[in-house]
PLY file of the C-alpha trace (Angstrom):
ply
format ascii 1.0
element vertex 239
property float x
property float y
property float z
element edge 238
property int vertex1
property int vertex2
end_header
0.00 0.00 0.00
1.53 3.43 -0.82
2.36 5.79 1.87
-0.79 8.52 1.91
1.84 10.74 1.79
4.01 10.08 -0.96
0.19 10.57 -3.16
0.34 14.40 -2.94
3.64 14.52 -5.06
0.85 15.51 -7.28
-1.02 18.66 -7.04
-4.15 16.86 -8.12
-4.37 14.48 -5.58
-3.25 16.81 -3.23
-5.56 18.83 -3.53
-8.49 16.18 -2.52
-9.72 16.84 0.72
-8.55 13.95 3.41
-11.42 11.67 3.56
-11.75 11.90 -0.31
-8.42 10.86 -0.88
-8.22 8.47 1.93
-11.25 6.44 0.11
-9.13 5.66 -3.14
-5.59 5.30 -1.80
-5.57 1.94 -1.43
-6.78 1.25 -4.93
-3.78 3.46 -6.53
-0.75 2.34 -8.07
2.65 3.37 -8.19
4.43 2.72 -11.79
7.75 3.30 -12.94
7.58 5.67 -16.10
10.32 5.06 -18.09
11.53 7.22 -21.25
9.62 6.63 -24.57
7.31 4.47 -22.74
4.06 4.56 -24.76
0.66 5.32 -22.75
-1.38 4.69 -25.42
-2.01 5.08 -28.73
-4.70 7.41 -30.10
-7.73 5.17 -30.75
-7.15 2.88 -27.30
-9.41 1.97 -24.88
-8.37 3.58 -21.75
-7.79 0.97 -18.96
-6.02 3.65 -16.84
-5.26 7.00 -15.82
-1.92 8.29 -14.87
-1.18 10.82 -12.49
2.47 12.34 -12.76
5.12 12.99 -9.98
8.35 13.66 -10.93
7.72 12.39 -14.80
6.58 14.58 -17.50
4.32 12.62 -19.97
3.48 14.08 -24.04
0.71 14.24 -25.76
0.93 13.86 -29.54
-1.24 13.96 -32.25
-0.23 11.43 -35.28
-0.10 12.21 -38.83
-0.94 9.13 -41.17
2.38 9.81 -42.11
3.82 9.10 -38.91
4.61 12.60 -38.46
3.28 13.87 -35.02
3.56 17.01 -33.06
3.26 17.73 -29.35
-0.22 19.21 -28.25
0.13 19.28 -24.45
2.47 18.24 -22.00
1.83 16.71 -18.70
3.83 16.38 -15.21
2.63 16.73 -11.61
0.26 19.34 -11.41
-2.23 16.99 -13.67
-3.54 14.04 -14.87
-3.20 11.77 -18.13
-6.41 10.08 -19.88
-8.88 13.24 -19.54
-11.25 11.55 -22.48
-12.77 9.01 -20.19
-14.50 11.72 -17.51
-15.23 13.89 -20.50
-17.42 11.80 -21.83
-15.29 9.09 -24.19
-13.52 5.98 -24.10
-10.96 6.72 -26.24
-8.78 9.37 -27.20
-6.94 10.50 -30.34
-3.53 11.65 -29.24
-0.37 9.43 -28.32
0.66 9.58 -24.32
4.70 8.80 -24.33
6.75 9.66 -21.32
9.41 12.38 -22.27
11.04 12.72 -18.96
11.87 9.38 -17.05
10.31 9.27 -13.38
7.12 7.73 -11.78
3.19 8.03 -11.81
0.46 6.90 -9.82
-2.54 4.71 -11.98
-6.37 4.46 -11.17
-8.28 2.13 -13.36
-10.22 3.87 -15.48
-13.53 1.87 -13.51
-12.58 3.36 -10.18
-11.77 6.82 -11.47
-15.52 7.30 -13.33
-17.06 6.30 -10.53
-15.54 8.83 -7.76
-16.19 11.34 -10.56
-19.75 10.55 -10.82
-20.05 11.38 -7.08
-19.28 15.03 -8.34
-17.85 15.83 -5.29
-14.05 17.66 -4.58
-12.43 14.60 -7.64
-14.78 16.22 -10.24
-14.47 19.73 -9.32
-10.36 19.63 -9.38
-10.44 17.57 -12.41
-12.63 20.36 -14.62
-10.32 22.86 -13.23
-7.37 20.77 -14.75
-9.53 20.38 -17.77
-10.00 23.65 -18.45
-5.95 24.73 -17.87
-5.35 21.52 -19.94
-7.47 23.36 -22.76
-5.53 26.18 -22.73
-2.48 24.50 -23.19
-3.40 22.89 -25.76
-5.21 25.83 -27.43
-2.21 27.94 -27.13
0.22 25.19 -28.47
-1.67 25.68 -31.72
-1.43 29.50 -31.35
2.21 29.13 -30.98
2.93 26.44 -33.32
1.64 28.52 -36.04
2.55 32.33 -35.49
6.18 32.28 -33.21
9.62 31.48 -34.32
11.24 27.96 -33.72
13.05 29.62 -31.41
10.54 31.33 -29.14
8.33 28.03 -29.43
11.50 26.11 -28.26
12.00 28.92 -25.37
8.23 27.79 -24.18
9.11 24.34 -24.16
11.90 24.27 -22.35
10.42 26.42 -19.63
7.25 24.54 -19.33
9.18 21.30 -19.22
11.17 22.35 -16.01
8.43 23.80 -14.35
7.41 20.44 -14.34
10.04 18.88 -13.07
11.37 21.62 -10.87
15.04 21.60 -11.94
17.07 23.57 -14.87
18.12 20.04 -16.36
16.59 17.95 -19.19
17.79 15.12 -20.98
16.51 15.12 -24.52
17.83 15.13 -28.22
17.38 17.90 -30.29
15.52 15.06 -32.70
12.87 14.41 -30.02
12.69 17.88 -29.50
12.00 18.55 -33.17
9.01 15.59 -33.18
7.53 17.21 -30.35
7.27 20.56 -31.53
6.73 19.30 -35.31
9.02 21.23 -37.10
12.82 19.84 -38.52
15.48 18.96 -36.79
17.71 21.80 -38.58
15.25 24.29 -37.12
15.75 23.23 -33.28
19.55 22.75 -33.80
19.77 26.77 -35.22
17.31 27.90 -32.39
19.94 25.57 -29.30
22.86 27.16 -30.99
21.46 30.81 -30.74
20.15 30.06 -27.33
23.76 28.78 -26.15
25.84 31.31 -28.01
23.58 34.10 -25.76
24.41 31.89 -22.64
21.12 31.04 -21.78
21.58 27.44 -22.40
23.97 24.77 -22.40
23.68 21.98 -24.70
25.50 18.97 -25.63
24.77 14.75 -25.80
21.56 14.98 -25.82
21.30 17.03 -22.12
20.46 20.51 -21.96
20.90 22.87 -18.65
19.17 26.17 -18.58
21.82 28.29 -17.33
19.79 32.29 -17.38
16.18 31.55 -17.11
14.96 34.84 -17.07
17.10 34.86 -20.33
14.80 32.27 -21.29
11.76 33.72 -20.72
12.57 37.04 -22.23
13.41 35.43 -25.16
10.25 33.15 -25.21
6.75 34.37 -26.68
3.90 35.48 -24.73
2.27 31.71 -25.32
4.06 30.21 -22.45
2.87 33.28 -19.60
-0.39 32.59 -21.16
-1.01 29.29 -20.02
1.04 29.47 -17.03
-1.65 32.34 -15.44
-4.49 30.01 -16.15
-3.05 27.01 -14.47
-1.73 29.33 -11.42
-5.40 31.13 -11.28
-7.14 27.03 -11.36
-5.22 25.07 -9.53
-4.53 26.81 -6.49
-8.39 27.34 -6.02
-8.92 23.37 -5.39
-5.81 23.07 -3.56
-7.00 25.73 -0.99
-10.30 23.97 -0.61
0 1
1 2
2 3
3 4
4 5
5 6
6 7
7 8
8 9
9 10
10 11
11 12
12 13
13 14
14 15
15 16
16 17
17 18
18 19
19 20
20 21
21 22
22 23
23 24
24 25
25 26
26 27
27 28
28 29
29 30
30 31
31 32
32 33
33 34
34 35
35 36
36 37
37 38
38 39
39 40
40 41
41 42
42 43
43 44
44 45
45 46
46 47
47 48
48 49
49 50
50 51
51 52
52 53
53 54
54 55
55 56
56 57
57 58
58 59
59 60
60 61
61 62
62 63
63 64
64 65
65 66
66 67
67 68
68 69
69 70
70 71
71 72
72 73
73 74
74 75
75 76
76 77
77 78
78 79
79 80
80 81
81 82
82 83
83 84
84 85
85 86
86 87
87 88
88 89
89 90
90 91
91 92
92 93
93 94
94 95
95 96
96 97
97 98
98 99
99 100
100 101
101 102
102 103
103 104
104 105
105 106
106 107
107 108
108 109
109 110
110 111
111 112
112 113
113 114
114 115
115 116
116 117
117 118
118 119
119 120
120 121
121 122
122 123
123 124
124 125
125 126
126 127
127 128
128 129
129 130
130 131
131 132
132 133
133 134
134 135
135 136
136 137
137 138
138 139
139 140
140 141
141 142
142 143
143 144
144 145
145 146
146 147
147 148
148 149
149 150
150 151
151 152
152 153
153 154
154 155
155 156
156 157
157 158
158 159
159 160
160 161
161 162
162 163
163 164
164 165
165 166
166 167
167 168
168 169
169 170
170 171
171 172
172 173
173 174
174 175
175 176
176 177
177 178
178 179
179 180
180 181
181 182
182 183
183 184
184 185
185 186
186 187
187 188
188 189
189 190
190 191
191 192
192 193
193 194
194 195
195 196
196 197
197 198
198 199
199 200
200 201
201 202
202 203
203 204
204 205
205 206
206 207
207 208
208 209
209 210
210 211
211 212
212 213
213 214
214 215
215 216
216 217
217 218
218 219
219 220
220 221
221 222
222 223
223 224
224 225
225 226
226 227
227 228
228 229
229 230
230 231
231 232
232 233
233 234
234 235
235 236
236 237
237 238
């Protein structure tokens, strides 16, 4: 059984009240997420839902070329399989795991039924919703109208304030799938970023060295969706 405790390493549980989380907490499971682990693909059945600690999980949408390109991205202030308290079953993005680390799963059974009590689980998981919706909205904004560069500023800061450190381990290929765009693009965009000192970058490992650097340099998309997650989320967690 996993220590109560150890279940508010994410902000979603945590913000449950007591008895509320206290009911499910012996039905949760800790998994190891390991890097390029698939979720699911878009089309599955969801069996589960994953709630991020210190992992950071993707979601992609998939070309029927293969191609794909990152529409959200998910650590522990949420939750991963939305589709099946929204009303569906299945759900058309890919869920990989970007950023090695661990999650806690609820069968998807268990989780509609403690949302159908709409009680505190259904409230904090609209509010997630909702900044989840954003994300995604602005991804699209920014995938569109900002410079590899600024889009790969917004990544990179979203990414660590998910993990709360100024380290990531990722190639400048999966960095490239994620945001959709070529590999020659993200490579120009490191080098500028390093050459200004904001960054360091090599094997496949980048440290943000200036992040205020960072986020002067990144568009507006990335303050965008951080204010709507800071003005949801803290309003269940205070409850």
């Amino acid at each position: 059984m996993i220590n109560p405790s150890a279940l508010l390493q994410n902000q979603l549980l945590a913000a449950l009240p007591p008895p509320d989380l206290a009911r499910i907490s012996d039905k949760i499971e800790a998994v190891p997420m390991p890097l390029g682990h698939v979720l699911y693909e878009s089309g599955d059945q969801l069996q589960h839902v994953y709630f991020p600690t210190n992992s950071i999980i993707s979601l992609l949408y998939v070309m029927e070329d293969g191609s794909s390109a990152e529409i959200a991205i998910v650590g522990s202030e949420g939750i991963v399989g939305i589709s099946l308290f929204m009303g569906g079953e299945t759900t058309p993005s890919r869920a990989i795991v970007q950023s090695a680390g661990q999650a806690f799963r609820v069968s998807s059974k268990l989780l509609k039924t403690e949302f159908h009590r709409a009680g505190p689980l259904q409230d904090v998981l609209l509010r997630y919703t909702q900044a989840l919706i954003t994300q995604m909205s602005q991804t699209a904004v920014c995938n569109r109208h900002h410079s590899v560069e600024q889009q790969l500023c917004r990544w990179l800061l979203m990414s660590l304030d998910r993990l709360g450190s100024t380290e990531l381990s990722m190639t400048q290929k999966l960095i490239a799938d994620m945001l959709g765009v070529r590999r020659e693009g993200v490579t120009e965009a490191a080098g500028k970023l390093q050459k200004l000192g904001l960054i360091e970058y090599s094997r496949g490992r980048i440290v943000v060295l200036d992040r205020a650097g960072v986020e002067e340099h990144a568009c507006e998309c990335y303050q965008v969706v951080k204010r709507e997650y800071s003005r949801l989320l803290p309003r269940v967690k205070a409850k």
